[in-house]
VEXKEMAR-58009 format. One line per 2 residues: number of its first residue (from 1); their letters; for each residue x negated, y negated, z negated of N, C-alpha, C, CB. Coordinates in Angstrom, 3 decimals, decimal comma. Glycine has a CB too. Layout:
BEGIN
NUM	a	X Y Z X Y Z X Y Z X Y Z | ...;
END
This chain:
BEGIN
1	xx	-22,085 -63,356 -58,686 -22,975 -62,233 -58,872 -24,437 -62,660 -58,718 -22,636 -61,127 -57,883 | -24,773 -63,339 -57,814 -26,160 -64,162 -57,607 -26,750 -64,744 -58,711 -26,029 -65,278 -56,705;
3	xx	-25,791 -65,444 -59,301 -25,958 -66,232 -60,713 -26,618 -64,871 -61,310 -24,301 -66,929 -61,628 | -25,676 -64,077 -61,824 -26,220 -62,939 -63,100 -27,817 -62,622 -62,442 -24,994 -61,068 -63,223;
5	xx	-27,804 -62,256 -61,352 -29,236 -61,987 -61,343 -30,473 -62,947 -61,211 -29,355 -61,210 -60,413 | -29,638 -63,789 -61,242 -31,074 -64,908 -61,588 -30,831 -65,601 -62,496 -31,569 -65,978 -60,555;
7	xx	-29,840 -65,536 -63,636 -30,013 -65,231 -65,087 -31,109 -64,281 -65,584 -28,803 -64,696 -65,544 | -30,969 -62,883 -64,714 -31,359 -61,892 -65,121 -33,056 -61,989 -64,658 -30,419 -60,769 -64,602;
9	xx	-33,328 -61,880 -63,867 -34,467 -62,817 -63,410 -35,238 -64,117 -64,177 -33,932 -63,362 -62,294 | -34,720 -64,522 -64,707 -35,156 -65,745 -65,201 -35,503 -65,169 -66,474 -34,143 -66,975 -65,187;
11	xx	-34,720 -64,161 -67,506 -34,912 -63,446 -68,597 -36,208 -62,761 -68,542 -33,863 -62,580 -68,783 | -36,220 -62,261 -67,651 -37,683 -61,227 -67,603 -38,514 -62,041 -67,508 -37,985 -60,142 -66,433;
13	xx	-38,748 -63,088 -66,700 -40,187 -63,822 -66,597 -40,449 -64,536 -67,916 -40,256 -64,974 -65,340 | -39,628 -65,067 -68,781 -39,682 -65,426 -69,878 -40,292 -64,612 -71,664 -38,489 -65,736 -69,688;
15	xx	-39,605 -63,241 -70,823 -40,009 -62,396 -71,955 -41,479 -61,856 -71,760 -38,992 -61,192 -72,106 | -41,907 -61,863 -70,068 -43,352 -61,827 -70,001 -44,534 -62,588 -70,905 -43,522 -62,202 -68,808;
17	xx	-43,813 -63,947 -70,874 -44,684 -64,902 -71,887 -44,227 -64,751 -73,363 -44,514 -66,544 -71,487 | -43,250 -64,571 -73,467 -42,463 -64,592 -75,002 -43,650 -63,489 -75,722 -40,378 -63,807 -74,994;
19	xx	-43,627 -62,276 -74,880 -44,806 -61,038 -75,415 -46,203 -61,311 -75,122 -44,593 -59,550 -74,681 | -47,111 -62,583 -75,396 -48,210 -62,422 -75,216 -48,862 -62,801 -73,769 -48,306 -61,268 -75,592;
21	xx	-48,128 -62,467 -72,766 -48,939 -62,145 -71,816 -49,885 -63,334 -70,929 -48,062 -61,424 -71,015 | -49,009 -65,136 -71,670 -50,206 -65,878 -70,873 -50,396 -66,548 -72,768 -49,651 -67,347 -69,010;
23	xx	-50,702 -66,174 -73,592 -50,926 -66,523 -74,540 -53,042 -66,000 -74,452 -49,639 -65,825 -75,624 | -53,938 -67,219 -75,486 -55,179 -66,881 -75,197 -55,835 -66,793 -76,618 -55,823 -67,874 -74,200;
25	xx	-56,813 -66,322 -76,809 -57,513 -66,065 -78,178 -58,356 -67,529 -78,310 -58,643 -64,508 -78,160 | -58,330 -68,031 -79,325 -58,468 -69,294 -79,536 -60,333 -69,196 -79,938 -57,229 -69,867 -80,819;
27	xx	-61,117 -70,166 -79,924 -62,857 -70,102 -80,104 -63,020 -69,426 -81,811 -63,750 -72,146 -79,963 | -62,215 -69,649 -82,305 -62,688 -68,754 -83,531 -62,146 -67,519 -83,960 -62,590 -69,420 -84,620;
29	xx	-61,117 -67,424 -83,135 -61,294 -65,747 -83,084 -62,460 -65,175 -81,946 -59,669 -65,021 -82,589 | -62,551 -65,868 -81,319 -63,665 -65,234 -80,721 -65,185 -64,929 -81,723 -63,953 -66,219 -79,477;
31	xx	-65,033 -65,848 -82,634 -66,170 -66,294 -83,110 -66,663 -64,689 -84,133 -65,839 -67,956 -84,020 | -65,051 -64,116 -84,414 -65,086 -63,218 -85,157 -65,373 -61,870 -84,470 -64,008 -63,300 -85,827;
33	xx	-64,926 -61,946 -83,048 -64,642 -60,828 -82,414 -66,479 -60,730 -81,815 -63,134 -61,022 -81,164 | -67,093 -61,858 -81,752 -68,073 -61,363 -81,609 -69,327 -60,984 -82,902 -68,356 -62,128 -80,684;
35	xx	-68,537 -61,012 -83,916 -69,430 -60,334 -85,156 -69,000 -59,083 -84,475 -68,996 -60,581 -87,050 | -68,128 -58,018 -84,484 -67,780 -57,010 -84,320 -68,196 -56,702 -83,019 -66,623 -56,909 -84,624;
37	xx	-68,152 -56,977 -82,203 -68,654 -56,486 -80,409 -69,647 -56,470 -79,705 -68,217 -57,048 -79,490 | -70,672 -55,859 -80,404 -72,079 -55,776 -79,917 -72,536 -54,979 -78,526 -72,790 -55,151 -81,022;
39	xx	-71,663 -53,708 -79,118 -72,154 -53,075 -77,471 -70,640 -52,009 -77,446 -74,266 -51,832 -77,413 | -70,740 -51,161 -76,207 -69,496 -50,360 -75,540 -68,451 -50,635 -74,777 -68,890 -49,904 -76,262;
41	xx	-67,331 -49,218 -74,822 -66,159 -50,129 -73,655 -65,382 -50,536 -74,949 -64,950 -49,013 -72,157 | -64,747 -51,462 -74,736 -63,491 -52,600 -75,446 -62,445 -52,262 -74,420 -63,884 -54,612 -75,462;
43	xx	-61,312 -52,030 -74,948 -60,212 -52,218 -74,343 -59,817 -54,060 -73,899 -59,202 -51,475 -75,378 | -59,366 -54,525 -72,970 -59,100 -55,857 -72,634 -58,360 -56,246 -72,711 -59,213 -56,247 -71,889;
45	xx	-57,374 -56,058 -73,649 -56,045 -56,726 -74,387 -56,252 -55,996 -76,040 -54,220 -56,129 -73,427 | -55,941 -57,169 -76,326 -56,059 -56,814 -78,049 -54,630 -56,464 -78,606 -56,663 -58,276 -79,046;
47	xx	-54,767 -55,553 -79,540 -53,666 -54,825 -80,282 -52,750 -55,362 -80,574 -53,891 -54,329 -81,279 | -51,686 -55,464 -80,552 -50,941 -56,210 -81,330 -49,705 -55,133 -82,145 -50,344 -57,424 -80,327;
49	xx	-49,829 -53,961 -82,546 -49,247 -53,110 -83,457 -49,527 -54,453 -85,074 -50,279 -51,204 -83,417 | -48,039 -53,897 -85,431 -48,176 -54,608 -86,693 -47,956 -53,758 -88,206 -47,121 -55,755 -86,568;
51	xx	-48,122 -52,606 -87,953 -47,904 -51,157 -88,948 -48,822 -51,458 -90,127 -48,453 -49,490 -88,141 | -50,419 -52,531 -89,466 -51,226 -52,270 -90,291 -50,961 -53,064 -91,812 -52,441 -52,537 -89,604;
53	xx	-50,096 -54,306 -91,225 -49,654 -55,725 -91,963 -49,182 -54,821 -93,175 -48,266 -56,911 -91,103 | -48,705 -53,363 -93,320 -48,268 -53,234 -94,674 -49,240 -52,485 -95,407 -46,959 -52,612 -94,782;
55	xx	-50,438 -52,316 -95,087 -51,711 -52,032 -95,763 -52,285 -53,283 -96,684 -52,769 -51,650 -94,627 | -51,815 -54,539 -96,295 -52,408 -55,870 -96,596 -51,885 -56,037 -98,343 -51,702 -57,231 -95,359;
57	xx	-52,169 -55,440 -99,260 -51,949 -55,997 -100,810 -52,510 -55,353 -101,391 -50,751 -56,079 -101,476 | -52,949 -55,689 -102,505 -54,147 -55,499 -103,759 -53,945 -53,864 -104,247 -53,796 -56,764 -105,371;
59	xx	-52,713 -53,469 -104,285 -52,571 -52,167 -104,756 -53,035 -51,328 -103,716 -51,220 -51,840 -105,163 | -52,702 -51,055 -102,871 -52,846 -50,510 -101,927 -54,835 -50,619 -101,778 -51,745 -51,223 -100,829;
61	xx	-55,251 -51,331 -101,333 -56,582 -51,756 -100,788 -57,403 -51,505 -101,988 -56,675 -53,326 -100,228 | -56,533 -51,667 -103,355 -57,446 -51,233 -104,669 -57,525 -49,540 -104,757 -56,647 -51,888 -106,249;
63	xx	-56,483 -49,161 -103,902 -56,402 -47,816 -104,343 -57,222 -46,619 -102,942 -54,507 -47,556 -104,652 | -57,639 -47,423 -102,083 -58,567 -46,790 -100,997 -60,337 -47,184 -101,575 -58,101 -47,651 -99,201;
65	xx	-60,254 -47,590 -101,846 -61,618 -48,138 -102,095 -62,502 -48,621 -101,593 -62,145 -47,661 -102,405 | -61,789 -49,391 -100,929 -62,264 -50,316 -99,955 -64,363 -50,641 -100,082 -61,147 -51,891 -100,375;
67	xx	-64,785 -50,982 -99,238 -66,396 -51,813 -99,146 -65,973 -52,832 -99,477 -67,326 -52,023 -97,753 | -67,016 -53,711 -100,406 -66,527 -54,943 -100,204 -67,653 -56,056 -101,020 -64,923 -54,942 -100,774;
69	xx	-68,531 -57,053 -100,222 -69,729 -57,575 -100,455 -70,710 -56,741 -99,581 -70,031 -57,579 -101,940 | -71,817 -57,526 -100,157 -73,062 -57,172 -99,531 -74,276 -56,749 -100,292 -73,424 -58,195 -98,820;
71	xx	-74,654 -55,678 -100,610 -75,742 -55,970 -101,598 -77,322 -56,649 -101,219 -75,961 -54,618 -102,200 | -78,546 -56,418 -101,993 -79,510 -56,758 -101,131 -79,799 -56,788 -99,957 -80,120 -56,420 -101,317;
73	xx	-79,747 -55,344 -99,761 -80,577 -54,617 -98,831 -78,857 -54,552 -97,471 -81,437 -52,649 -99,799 | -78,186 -55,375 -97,291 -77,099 -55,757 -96,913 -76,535 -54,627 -96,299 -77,171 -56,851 -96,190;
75	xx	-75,752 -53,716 -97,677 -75,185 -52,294 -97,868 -74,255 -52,961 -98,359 -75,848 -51,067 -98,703 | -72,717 -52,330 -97,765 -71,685 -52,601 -98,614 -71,703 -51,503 -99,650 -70,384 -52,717 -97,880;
77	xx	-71,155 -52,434 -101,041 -71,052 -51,971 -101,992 -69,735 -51,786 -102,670 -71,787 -52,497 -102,511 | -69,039 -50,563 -103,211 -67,621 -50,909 -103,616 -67,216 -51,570 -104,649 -66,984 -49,991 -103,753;
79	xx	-66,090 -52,515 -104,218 -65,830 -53,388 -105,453 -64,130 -53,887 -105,674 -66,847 -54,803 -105,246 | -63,596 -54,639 -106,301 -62,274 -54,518 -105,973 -61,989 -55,684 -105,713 -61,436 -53,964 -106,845;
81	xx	-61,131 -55,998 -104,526 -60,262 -57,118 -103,398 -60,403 -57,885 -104,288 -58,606 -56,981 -102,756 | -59,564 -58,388 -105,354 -59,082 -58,986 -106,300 -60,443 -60,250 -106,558 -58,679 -57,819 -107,527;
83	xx	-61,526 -59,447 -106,090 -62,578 -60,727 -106,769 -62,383 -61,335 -105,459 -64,498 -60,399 -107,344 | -62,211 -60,975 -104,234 -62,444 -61,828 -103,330 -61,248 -62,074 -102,460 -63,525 -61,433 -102,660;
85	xx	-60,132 -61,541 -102,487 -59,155 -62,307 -101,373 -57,666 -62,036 -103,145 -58,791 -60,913 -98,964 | -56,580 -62,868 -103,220 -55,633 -62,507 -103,596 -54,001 -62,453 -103,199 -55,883 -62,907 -104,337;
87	xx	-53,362 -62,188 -103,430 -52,234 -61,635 -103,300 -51,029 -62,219 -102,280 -51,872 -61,585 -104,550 | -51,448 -63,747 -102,386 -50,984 -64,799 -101,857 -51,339 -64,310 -100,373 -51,590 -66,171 -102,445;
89	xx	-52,621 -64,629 -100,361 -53,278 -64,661 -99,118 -53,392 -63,373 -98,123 -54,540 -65,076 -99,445 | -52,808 -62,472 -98,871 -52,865 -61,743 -98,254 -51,677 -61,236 -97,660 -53,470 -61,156 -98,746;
91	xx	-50,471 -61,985 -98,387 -48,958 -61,890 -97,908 -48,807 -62,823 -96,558 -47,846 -62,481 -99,197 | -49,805 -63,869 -96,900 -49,693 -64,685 -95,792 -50,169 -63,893 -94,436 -50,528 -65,970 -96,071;
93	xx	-51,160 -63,409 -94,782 -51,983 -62,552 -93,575 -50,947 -61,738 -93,039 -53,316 -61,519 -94,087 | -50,657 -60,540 -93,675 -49,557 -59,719 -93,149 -48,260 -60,499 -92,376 -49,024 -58,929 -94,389;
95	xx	-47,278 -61,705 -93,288 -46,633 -61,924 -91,927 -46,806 -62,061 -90,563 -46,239 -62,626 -91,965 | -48,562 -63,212 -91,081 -49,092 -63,496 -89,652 -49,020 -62,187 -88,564 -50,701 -63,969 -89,822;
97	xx	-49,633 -61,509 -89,283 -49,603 -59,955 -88,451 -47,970 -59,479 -87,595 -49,925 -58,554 -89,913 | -47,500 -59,395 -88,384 -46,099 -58,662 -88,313 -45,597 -60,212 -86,718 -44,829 -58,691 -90,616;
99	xx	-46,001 -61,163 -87,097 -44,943 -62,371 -86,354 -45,417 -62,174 -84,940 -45,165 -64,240 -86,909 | -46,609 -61,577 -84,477 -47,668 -61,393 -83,220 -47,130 -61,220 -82,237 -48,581 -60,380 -83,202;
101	xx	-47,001 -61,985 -81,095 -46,204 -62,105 -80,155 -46,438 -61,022 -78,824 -46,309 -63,504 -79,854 | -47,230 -60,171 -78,979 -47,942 -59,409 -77,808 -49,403 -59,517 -77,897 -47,523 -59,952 -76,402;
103	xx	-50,089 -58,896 -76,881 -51,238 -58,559 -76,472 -51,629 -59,533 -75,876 -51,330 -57,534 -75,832 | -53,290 -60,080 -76,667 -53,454 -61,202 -75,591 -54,994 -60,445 -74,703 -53,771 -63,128 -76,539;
105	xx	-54,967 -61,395 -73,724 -56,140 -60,419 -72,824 -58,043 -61,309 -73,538 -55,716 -60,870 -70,238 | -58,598 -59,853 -73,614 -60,229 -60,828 -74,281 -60,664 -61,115 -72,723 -61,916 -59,578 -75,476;
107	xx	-61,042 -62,015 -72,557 -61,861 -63,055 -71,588 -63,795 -62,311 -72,075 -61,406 -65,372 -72,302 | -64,238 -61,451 -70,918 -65,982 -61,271 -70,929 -66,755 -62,549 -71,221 -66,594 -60,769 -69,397;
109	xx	-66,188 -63,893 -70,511 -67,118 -64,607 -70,341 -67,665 -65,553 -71,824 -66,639 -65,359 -69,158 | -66,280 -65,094 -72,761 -66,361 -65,489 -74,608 -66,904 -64,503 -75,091 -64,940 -65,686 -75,567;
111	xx	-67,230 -63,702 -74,726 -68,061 -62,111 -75,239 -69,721 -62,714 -75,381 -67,947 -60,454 -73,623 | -70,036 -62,786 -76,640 -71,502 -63,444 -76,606 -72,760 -61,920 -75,738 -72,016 -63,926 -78,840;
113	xx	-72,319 -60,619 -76,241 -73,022 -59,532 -76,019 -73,097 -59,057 -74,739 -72,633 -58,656 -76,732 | -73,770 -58,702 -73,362 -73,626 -58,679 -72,234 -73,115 -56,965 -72,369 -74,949 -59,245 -71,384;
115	xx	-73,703 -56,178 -73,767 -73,592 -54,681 -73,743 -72,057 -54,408 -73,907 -74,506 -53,946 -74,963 | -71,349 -55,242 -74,039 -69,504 -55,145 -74,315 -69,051 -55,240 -73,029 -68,643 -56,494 -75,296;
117	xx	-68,715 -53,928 -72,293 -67,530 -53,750 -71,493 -65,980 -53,574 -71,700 -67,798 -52,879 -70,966 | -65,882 -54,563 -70,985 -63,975 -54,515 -71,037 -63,958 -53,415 -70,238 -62,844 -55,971 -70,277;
119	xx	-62,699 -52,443 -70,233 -62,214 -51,765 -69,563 -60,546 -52,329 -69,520 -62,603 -50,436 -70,024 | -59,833 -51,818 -68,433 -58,408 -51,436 -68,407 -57,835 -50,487 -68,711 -57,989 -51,472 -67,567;
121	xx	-58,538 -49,333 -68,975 -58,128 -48,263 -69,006 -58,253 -47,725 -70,079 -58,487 -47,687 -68,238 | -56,970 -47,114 -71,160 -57,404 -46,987 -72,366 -56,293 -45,107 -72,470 -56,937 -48,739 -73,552;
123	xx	-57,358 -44,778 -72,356 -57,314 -43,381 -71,853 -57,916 -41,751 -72,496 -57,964 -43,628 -70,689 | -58,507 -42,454 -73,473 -59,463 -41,565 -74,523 -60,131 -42,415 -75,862 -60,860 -40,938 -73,576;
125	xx	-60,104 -41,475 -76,653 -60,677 -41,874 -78,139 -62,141 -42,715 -77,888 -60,998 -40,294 -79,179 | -62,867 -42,770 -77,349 -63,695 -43,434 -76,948 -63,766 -44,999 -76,777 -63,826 -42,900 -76,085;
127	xx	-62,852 -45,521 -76,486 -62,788 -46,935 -76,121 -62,652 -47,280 -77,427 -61,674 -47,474 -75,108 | -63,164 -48,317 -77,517 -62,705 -49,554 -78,597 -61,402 -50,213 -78,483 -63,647 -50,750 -78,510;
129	xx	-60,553 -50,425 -79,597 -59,467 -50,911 -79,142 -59,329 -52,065 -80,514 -58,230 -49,659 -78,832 | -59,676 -53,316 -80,429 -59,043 -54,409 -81,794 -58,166 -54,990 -81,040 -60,099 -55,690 -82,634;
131	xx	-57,379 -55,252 -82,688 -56,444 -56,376 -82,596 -57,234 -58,017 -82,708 -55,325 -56,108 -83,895 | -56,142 -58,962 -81,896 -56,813 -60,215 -82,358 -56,954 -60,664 -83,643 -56,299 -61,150 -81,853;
133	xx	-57,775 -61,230 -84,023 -58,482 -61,838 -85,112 -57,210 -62,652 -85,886 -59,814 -62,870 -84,526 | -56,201 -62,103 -87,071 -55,726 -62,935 -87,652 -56,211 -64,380 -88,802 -55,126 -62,144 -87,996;
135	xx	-56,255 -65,345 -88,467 -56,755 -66,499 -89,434 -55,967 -67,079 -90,135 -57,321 -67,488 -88,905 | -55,815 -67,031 -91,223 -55,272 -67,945 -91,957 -56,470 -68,590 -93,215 -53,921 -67,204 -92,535;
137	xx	-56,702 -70,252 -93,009 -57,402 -71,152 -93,605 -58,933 -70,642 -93,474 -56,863 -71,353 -95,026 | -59,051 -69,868 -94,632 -60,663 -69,750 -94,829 -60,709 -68,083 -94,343 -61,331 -70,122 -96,766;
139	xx	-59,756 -67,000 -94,640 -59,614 -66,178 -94,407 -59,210 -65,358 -92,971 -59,175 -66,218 -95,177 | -59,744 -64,479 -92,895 -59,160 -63,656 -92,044 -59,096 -61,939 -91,636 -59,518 -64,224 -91,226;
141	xx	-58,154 -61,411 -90,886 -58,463 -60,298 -90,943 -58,252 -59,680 -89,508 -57,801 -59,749 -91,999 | -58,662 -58,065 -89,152 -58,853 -57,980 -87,819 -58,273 -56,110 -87,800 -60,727 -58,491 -87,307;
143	xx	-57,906 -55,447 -87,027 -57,844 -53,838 -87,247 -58,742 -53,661 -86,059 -56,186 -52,947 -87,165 | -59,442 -52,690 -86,229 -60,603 -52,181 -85,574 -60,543 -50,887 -85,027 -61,626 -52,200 -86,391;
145	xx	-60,363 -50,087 -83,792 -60,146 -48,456 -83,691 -61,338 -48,498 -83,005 -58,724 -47,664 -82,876 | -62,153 -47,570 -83,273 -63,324 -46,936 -82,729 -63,273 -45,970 -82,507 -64,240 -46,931 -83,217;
147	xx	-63,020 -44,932 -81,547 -63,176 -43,565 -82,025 -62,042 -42,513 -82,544 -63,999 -43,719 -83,015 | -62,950 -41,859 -83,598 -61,828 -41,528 -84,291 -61,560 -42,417 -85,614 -61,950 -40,103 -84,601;
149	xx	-61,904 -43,976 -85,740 -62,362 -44,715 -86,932 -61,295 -45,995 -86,647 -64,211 -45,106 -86,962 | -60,274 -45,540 -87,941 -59,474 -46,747 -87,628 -60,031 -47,542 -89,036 -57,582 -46,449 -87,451;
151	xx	-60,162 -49,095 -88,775 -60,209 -49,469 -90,758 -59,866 -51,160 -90,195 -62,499 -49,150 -92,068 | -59,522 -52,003 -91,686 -59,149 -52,888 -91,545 -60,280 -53,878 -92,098 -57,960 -52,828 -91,965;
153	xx	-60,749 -54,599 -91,358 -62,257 -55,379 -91,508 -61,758 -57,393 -92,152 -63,266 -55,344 -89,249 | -62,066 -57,114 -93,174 -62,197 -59,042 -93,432 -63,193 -59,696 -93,708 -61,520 -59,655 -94,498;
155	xx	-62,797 -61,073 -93,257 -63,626 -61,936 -93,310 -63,390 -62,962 -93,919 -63,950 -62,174 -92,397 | -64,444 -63,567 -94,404 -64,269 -65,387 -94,837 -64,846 -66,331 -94,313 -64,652 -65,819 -96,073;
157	xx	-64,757 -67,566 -94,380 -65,454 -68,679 -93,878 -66,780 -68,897 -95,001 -64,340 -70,038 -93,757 | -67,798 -69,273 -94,302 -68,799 -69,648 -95,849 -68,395 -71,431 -95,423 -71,286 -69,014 -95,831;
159	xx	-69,058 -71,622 -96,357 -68,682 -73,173 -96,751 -69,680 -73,976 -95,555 -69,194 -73,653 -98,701 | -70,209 -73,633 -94,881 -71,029 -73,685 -93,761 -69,909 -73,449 -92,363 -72,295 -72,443 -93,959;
161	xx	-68,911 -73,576 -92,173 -68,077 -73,421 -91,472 -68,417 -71,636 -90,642 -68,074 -74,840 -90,623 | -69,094 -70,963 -90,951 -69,322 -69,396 -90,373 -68,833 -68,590 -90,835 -70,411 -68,839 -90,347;
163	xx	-67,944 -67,728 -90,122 -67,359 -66,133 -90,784 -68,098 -65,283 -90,728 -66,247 -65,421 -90,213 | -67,948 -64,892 -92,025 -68,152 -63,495 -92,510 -67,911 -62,353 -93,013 -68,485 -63,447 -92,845;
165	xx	-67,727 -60,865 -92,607 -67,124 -59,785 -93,219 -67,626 -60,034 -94,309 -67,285 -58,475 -92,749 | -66,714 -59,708 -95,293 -66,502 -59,115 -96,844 -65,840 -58,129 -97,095 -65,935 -59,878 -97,695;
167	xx	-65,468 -57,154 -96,830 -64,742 -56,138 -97,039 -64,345 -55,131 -95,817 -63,698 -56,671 -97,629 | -64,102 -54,089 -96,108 -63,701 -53,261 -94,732 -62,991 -52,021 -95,392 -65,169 -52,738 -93,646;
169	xx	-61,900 -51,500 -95,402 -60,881 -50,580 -95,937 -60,822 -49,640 -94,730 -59,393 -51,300 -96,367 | -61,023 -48,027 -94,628 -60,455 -47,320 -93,534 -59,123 -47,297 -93,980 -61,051 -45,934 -93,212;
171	xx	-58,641 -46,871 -92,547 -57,072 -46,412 -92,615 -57,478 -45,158 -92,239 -55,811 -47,157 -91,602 | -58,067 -44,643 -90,826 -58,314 -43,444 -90,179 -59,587 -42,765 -90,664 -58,362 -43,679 -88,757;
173	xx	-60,128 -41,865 -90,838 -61,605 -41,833 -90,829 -61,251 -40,498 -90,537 -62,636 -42,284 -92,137 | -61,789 -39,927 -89,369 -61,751 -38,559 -88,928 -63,007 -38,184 -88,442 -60,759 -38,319 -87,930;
175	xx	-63,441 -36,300 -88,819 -65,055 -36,159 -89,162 -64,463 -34,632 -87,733 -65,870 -35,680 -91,613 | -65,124 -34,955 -87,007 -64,356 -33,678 -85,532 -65,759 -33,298 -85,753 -63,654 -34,266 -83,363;
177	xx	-66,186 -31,878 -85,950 -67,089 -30,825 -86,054 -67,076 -30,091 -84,391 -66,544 -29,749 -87,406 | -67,743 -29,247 -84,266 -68,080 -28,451 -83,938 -68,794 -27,378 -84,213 -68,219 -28,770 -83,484;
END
């Protein structure tokens, strides 16, 4: 009987790590997370829901109308995926998504912005809540909740080794009146 429970024992501490929990966000997702994290509370574990991974293909993202570029006056302008990420890459992205082992925790001290508070407590529409930064090669992508503002934000590498958003698709966009 001793045995089973430290079988059983031994299972749980394993599945602690199996889900994320001593897993770490690597320097270039950070690199991304601090395009996005300028100021507010951040939740301190990043998302790892994978619902969004089936938003990830050309039909779909052609048919929201996604932002996508920059114009002059650095306004996104609408345009369609297709010129800039394709079909491939974006299947790749989504498994990545879907395969996500848990929540990993963001570290303040990789936070370039001093105005980004982590919180623990994710308790109201208010907090910021992203997922970690999926990368694959030159590409990547991230889900973003703000608010009442859910959308799915990408990026590329410029040939200068630096990421940059190119595109941003809502999923959520909710307008609360009074």
């Amino acid at each position: 009987m001793k045995k089973i429970y430290l079988y059983f024992l031994l299972l749980l501490m394993s599945v602690g790590t199996l889900y994320g929990q001593d897993q770490e966000l690597s320097d270039e997702q950070y690199e991304i997370l601090n395009l996005e994290l300028l100021k507010g509370k951040v939740y301190e574990n990043t998302n790892f829901a994978y619902y969004w991974s089936n938003y990830l293909n050309l039909k779909w993202l052609s048919s929201q109308g996604g932002f996508c570029g920059y114009s002059k006056d650095d306004i996104f302008e609408t345009s369609e995926f297709s010129k800039y990420i394709d079909e491939e890459t974006l299947g790749n992205l989504s498994t990545m998504i879907t395969n996500q082992q848990g929540p990993k925790k963001i570290q303040a001290a990789k936070l370039e912005n001093p105005e980004v508070k982590l919180v623990s407590e994710y308790d109201t529409n208010m907090i910021r809540y992203v997922s970690a930064p999926i990368i694959k090669g030159d590409f990547a992508v991230m889900l973003d909740r703000d608010g009442w503002i859910e959308q799915i934000i990408f990026y590329k590498k410029t040939e200068e080794g630096v990421w940059e958003r190119f595109c941003e698709v809502y999923v959520i966009l909710m307008f609360v009146g009074y």
